[in-house]
C-alpha positions in Angstrom: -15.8 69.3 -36.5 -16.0 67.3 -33.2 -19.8 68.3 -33.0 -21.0 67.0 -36.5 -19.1 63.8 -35.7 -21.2 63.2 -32.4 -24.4 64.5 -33.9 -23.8 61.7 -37.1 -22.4 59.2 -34.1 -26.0 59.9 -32.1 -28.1 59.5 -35.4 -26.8 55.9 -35.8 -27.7 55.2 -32.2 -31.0 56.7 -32.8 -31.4 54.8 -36.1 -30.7 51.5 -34.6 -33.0 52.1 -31.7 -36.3 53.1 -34.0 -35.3 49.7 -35.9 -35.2 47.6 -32.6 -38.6 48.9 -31.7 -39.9 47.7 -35.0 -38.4 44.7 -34.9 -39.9 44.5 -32.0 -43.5 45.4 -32.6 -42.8 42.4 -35.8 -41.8 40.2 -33.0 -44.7 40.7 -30.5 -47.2 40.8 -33.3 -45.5 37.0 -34.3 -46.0 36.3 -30.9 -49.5 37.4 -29.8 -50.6 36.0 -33.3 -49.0 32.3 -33.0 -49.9 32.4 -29.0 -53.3 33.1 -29.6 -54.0 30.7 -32.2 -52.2 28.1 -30.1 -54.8 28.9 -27.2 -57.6 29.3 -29.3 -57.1 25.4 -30.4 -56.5 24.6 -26.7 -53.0 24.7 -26.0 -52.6 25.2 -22.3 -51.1 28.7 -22.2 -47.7 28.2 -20.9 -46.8 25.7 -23.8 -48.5 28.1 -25.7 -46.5 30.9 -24.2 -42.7 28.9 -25.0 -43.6 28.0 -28.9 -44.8 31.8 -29.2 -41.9 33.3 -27.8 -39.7 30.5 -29.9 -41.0 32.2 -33.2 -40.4 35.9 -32.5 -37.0 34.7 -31.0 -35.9 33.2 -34.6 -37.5 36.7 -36.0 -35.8 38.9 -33.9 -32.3 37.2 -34.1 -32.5 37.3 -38.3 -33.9 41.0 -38.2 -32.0 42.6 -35.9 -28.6 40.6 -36.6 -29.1 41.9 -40.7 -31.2 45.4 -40.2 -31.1 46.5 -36.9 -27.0 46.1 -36.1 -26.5 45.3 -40.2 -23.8 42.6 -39.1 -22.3 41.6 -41.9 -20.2 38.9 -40.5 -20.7 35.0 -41.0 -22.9 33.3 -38.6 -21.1 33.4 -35.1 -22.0 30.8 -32.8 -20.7 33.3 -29.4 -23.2 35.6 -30.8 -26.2 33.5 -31.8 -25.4 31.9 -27.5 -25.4 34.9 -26.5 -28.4 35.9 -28.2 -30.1 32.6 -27.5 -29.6 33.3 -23.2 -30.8 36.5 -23.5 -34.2 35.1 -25.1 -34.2 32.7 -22.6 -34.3 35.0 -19.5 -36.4 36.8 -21.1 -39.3 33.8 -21.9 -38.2 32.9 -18.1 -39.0 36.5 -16.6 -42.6 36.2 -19.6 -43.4 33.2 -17.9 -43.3 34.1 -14.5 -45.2 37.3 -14.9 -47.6 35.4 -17.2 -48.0 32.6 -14.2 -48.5 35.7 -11.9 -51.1 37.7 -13.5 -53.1 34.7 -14.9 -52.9 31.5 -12.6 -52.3 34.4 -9.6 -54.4 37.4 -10.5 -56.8 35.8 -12.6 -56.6 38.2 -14.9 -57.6 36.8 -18.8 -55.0 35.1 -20.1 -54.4 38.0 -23.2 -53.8 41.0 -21.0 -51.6 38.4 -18.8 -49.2 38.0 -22.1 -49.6 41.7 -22.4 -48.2 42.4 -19.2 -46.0 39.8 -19.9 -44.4 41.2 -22.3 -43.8 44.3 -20.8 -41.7 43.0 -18.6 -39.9 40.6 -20.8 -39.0 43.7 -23.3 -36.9 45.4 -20.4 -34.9 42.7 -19.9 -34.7 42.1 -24.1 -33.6 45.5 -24.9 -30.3 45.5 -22.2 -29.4 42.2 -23.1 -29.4 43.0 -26.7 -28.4 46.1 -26.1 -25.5 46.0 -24.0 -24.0 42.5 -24.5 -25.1 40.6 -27.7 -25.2 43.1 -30.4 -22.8 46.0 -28.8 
């Protein structure tokens, strides 16, 4: 019976993962939508780029905290500043790749958030992962 238990224990972590990456895709769509409106009414893109990031934060926190990792618990303050420094490496590590491909590279400033992004996930998922939601 040791097998079915592991194969149920996998589906779970499978589950949850699928559910991250839509959050996710929910969160980046918040984003890219908020950051380009912002820059589209002239916003200088790093400003842009923190009040974004600010809204997909709050989305992500509320959707993965109830549906992703369905915590049932009462709002924990150790979680939510945990959850909270995580985000904020991960706007740091967006803003310096954003700084880097756009102000750097030249490169236009969508495909800069893009790439962004990228890199800002990586660092998302673990600390989600690994240390706020384990």
């Amino acid at each position: 019976m040791k097998w079915v238990d592991k194969i149920k224990t996998y589906k779970v972590h499978i589950l949850q993962f699928v559910k991250f990456n839509i959050v996710g895709i929910m969160n980046t769509a918040v984003d890219f939508a908020i950051f380009a409106l912002l820059t589209v009414l002239g916003l200088h893109h790093m400003i842009a780029q923190v009040i974004s990031y600010s809204c997909g934060i709050v989305n992500s926190y509320l959707w993965n905290k109830f549906w992703t990792f369905k915590q049932k618990r009462e709002f924990s303050s150790a979680e939510a500043l945990k959850f909270l420094i995580v985000n904020i490496i991960s706007l740091g590590v967006s803003l310096v790749f954003l700084y880097i491909f756009r102000d750097r590279a030249g490169l236009s400033v969508l495909v800069s958030k893009l790439i962004a992004t990228l890199f800002s996930l990586v660092v998302n998922f673990i600390g989600n992962k690994f240390w706020v939601f384990k």
